[in-house]
C-alpha positions as MATLAB code, in Angstrom:
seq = 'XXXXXXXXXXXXXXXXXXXXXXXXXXXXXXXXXXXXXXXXXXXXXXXXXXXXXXXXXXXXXXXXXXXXXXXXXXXXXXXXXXXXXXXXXXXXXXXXXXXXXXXXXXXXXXXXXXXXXXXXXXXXXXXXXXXXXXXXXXXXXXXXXXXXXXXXXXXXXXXXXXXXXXXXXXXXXXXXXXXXXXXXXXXXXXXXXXXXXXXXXXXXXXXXXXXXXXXXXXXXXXXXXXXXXXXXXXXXXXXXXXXXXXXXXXXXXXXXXXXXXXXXXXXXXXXXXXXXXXXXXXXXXXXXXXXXXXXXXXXXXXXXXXXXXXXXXXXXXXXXXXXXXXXXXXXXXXXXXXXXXXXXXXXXXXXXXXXXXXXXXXXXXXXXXXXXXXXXXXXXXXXXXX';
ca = [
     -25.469   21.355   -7.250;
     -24.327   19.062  -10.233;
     -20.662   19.285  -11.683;
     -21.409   19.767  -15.177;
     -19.408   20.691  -18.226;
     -16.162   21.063  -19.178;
     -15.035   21.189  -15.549;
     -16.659   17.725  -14.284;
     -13.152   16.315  -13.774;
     -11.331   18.930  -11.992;
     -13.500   20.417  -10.239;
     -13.365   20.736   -6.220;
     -16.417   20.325   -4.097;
     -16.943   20.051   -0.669;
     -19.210   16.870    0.604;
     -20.677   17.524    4.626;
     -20.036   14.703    6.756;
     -24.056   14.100    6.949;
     -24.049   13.645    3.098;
     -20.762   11.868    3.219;
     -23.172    8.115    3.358;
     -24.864    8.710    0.485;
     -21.400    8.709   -1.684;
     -20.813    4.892   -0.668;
     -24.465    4.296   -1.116;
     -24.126    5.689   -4.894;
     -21.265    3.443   -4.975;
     -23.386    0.347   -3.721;
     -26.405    1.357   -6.354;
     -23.824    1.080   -8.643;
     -23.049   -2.521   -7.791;
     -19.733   -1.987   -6.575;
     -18.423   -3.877   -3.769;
     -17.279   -1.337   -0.734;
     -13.646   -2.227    0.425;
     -11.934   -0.459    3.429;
     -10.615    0.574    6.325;
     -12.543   -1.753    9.789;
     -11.987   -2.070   12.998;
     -10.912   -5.702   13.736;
      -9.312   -7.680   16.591;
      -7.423   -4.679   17.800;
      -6.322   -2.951   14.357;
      -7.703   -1.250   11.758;
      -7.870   -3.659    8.360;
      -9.317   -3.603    5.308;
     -12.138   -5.466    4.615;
     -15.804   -5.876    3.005;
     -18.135   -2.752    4.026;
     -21.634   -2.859    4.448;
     -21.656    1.579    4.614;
     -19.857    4.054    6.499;
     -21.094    3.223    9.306;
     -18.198    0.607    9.620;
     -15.686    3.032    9.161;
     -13.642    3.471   12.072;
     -14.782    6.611   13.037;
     -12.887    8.348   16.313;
     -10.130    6.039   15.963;
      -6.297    6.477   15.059;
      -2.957    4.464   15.807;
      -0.010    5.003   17.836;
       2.914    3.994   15.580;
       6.595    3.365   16.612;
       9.232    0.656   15.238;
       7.503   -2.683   16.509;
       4.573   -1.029   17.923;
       0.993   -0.331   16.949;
      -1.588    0.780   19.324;
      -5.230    1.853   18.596;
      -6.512    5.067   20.783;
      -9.210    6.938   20.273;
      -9.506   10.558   19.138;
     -10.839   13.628   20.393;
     -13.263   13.697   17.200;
     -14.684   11.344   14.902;
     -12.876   11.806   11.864;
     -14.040    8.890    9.814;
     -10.061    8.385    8.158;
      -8.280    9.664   11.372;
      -5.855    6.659   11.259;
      -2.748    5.987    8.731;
      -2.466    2.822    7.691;
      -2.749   -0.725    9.030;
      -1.109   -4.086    8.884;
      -3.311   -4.916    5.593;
      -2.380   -2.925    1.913;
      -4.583   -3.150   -1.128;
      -2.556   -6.044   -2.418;
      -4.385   -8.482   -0.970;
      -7.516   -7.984   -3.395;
      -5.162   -7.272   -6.338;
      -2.852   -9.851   -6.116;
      -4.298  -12.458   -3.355;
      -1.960  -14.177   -1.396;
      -3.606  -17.231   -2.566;
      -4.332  -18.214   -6.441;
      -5.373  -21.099   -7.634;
      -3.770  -21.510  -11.495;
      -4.924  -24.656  -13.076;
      -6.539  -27.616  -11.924;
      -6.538  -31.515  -13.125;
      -9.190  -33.811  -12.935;
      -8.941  -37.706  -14.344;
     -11.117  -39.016  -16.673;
     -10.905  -42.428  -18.791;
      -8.341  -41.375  -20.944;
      -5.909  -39.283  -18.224;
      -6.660  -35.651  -16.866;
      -9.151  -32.393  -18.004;
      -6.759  -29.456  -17.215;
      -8.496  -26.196  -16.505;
      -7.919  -22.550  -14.973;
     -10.561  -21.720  -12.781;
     -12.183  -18.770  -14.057;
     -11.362  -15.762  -12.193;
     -14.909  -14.365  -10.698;
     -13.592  -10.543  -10.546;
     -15.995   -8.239   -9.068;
     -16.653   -4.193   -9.524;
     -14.672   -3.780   -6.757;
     -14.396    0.201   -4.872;
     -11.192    0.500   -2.682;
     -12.379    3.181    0.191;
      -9.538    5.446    2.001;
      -6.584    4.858   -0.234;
      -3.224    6.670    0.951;
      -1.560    8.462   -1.504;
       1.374    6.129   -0.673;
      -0.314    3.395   -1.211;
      -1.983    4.909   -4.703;
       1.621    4.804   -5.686;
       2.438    1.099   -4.506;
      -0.655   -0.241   -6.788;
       0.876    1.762   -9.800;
       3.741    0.043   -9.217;
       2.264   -3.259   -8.762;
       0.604   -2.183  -12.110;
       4.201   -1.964  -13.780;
       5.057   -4.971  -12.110;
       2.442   -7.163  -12.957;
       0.407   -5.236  -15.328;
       2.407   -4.628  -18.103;
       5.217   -5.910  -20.209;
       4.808   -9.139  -22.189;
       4.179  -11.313  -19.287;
       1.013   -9.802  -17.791;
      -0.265  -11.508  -14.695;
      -3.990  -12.606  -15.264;
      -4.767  -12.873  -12.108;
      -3.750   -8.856  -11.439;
      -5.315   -8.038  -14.779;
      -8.790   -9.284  -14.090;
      -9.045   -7.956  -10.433;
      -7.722   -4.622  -11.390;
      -9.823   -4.118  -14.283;
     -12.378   -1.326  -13.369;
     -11.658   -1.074   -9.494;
     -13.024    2.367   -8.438;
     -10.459    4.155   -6.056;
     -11.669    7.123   -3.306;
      -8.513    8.276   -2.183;
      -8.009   10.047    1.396;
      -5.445   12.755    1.295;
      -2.716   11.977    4.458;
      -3.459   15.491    7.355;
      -2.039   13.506   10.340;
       1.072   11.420    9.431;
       1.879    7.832   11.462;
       5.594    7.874   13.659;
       6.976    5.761   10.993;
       5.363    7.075    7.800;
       7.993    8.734    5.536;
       5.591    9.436    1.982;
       7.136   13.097    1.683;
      10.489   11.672    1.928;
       9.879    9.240   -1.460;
       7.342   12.242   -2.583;
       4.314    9.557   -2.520;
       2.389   12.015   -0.167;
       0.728   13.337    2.012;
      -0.998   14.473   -1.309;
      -3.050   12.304   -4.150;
      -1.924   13.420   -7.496;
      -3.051   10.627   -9.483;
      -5.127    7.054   -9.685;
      -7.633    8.253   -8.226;
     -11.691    8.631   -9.623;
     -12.078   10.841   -5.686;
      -9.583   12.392   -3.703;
     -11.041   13.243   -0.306;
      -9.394   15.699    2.211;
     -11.172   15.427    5.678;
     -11.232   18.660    7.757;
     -12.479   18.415   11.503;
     -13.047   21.600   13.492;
     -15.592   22.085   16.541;
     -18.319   23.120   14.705;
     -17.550   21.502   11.354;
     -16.790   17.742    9.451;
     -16.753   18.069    5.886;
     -14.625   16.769    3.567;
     -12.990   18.714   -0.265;
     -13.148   16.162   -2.769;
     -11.822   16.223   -6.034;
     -12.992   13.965   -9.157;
     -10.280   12.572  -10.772;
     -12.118   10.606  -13.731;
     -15.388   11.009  -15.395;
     -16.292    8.165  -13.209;
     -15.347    9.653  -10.369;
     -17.631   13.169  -11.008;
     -20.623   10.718  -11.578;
     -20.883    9.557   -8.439;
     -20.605   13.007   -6.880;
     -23.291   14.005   -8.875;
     -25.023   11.491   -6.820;
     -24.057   12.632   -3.918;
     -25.316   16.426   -2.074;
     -22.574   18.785   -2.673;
     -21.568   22.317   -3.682;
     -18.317   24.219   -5.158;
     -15.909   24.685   -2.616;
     -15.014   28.085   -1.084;
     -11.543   29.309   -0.649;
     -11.291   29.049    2.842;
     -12.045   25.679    2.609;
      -9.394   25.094   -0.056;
      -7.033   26.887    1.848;
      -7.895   25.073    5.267;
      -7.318   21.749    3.093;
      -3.950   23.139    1.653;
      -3.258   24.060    5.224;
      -3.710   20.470    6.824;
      -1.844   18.565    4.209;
       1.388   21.119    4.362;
       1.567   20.136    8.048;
       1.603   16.448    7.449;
       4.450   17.151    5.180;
       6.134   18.884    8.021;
       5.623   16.650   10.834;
       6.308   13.156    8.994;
       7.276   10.255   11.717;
      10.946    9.530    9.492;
      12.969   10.719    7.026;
      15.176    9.384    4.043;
      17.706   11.001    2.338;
      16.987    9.319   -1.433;
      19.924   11.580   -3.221;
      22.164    9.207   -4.471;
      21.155    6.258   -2.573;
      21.267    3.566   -5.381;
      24.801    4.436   -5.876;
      25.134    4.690   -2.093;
      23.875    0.858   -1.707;
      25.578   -0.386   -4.098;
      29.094    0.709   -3.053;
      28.203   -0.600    0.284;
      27.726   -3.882   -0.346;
      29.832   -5.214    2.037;
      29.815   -2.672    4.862;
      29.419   -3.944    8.567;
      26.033   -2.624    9.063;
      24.271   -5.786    7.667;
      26.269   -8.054   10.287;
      24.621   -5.284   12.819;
      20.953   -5.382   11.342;
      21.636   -9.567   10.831;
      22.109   -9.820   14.614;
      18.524   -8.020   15.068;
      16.848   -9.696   12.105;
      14.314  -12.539   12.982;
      13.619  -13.393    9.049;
      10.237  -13.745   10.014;
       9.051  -12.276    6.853;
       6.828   -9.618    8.278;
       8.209   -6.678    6.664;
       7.428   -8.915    3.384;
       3.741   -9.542    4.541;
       2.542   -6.248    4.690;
       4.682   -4.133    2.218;
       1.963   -2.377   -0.298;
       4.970   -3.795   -2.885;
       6.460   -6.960   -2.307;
       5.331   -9.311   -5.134;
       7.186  -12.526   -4.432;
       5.227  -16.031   -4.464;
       5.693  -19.722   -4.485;
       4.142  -22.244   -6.476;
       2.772  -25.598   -4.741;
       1.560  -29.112   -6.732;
      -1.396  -30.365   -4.253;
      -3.598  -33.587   -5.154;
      -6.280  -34.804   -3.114;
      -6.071  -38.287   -1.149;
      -7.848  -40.115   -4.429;
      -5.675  -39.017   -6.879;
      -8.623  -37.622   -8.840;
      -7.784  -33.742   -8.654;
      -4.956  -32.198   -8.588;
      -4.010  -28.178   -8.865;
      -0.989  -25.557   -8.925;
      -1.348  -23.174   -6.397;
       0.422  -19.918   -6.226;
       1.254  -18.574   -2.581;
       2.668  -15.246   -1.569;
       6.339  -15.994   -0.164;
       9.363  -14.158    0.906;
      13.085  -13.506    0.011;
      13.520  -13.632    3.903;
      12.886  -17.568    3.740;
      15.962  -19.817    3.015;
      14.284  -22.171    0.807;
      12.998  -18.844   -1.755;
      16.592  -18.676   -3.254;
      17.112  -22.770   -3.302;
      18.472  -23.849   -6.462;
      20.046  -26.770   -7.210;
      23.171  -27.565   -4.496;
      21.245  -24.960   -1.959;
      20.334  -21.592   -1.095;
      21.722  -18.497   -2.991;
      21.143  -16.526    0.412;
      22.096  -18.798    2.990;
      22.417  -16.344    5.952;
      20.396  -13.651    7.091;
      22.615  -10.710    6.106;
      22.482  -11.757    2.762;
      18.460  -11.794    2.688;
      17.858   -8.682    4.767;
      20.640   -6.898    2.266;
      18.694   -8.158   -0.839;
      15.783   -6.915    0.497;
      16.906   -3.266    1.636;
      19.012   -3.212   -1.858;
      16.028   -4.760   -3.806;
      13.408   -1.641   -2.722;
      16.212    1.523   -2.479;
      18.309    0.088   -5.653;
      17.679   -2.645   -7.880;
      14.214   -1.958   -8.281;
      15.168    1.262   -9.956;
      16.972   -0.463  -12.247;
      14.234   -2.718  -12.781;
      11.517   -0.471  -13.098;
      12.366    2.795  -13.114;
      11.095    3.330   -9.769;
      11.898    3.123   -6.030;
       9.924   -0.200   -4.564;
       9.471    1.895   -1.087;
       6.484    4.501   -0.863;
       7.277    5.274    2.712;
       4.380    3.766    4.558;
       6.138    2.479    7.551;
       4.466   -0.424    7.387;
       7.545   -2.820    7.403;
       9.098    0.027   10.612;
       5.730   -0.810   12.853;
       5.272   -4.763   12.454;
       8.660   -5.469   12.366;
       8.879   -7.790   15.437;
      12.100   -6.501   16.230;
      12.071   -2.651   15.847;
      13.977   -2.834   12.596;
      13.908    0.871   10.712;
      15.036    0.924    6.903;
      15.332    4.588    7.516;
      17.484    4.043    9.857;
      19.899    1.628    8.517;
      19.973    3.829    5.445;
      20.780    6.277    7.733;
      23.906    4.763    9.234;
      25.406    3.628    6.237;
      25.318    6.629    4.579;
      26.654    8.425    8.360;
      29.340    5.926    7.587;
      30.535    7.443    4.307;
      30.007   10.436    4.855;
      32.228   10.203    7.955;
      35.400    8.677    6.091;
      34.947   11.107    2.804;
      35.495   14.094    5.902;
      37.873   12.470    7.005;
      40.047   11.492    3.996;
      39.501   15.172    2.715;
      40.418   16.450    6.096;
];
């Protein structure tokens, strides 16, 4: 059955996991070029698809501060994971980028910008956090007067199936920055997988004209109330069960009163600065830029790199480093996501993925260290009242 009138967009449809191939294969007819989640080396990345049969089907993640461990499931959900150590970033905003090159002639040097070859690119398994860290990267890069080109041409006409969160990491905390376990928006699918003995289907939801095209191309039929309500069902669980909370009342003000409290010389002493949290936040948008030339002097290019504010040579300016130690960086990163960037942006620059929590070398939890600063406070206010 076709979605057809004025209800192509909103309507909700339920795909069976035997039909679920054809979806990417309309995708594929389409000439789009399938991006997701693969198992790799011991982790579940994101990478080129050939069809669903390279999902990771039966597998899911054990996820504690500094740990990550696949194991497999009792079923074979096809999205029964969270997320990995890879975010959607890295096709968006590659953590490599050529900007202009120089070649000599007879009179001096042709400059040139390579031309950026984007592809109709279709992201497979988005996170509703993560659907929330590319808007942001989308006010970040995306708009103002100083669009990035390289963002802009990569992010022009990507096609997004979103998986709705039912089984939350140990560090994921979406429900606590309300950027899950639902999709609400920037999405052309949303896709709710339900596994029970007998039954793998999955309620999907168009959320663009584009998006109802391809499930007319795909077997389907209107959804049934139980099966809405067994979708409803799953994702108010994952609410309920998240791996970590925040507390977010307040907590620009909160940082920035506490600017000099002693929990940064405690997190400092833990803190590699290995940049890892940096790596594989959905968010983090810092880069370097490099001059290289090759040994004949011939060509010569600027190259942008993705870099950290956990390195000491990212805040060098003239006479040194405007972060020297590591309390300062870690602080200006913490402060940066839960603070500044509000002020920036109008927007919190954490969607709760855990993904800085897991690969964090040394166990570091933001939730945590929010946590005890504002235990802190709280604790002398009851105690100068008292």
């Amino acid at each position: 059955m076709s979605v057809t009138g004025a209800n192509r967009v909103s309507a909700t449809v339920v795909i069976e996991r035997a039909a679920f191939p054809q979806l990417l294969d309309a995708l594929k007819t389409a000439r789009y070029k399938l991006l997701g989640p693969k198992l790799v080396n011991g982790a579940i990345v994101y990478e080129e698809l050939a069809g669903a049969g390279e999902l990771p089907a039966g597998w899911a993640e054990d996820q504690m501060p500094g740990v990550y461990k696949l194991k497999r499931r009792i079923d074979e959900a096809l999205f029964g994971y969270t997320v990995g150590p890879h975010s959607w970033k890295k096709f968006l905003h590659p953590a490599v980028a050529v900007l202009w090159q120089a070649t000599k002639n007879a009179k001096g040097f042709d400059l040139a910008a390579p031309p950026i070859r984007a592809q109709k690119l279709a992201l497979l398994g988005v996170r509703p956090c993560d659907l929330h860290a590319i808007s942001i990267l989308d006010t970040v890069l995306g708009r103002g007067p100083y669009k990035d080109p390289v963002w802009a041409a990569l992010r022009k006409g990507v096609f997004v199936l979103a998986v709705n969160c039912v089984e939350p990491g140990g560090t994921c905390f979406c429900a606590s920055m309300n950027t899950g376990p639902r999709a609400s928006f920037g999405f052309d699918i949303a896709l709710t997988e339900v596994v029970e003995a007998e039954r793998h289907f999955f309620v999907a939801t168009a959320g663009t004209e584009r998006g109802s095209a391809m499930l007319e191309k795909t077997p389907h039929r209107p959804a049934r109330p139980d099966e809405l309500d067994r979708a409803d069902q799953l994702l108010a669980n994952a609410a309920s069960k998240m791996g970590r909370k925040l507390d977010t009342t307040g907590l620009k003000e909160l940082l920035y009163r506490n600017h000099e409290h002693p929990r940064w010389d405690n997190v400092a002493g833990r803190c590699l600065s290995c940049a890892s949290c940096t790596m594989v936040c959905p968010t983090c948008f810092c880069t370097t830029v490099e001059d290289t030339t090759d040994v004949t002097g011939r060509h010569a290019a600027r190259v942008r790199k993705w870099d950290s504010c956990f390195t000491l040579a990212f805040s060098f300016i003239h006479g040194g480093p405007i972060r020297a130690s590591v309390r300062a960086r870690y602080r200006h990163w913490l402060t940066h996501k839960f603070a500044t960037w509000l002020d920036q942006f109008g927007t919190f620059g954490c969607v709760g993925c855990g993904r800085c929590i897991t690969w964090c070398p040394a166990g570091i939890d933001v939730t945590e260290e929010i946590g005890a600063i504002r235990h802190t406070e709280s604790a002398k206010s009851r105690k100068e009242a008292s």
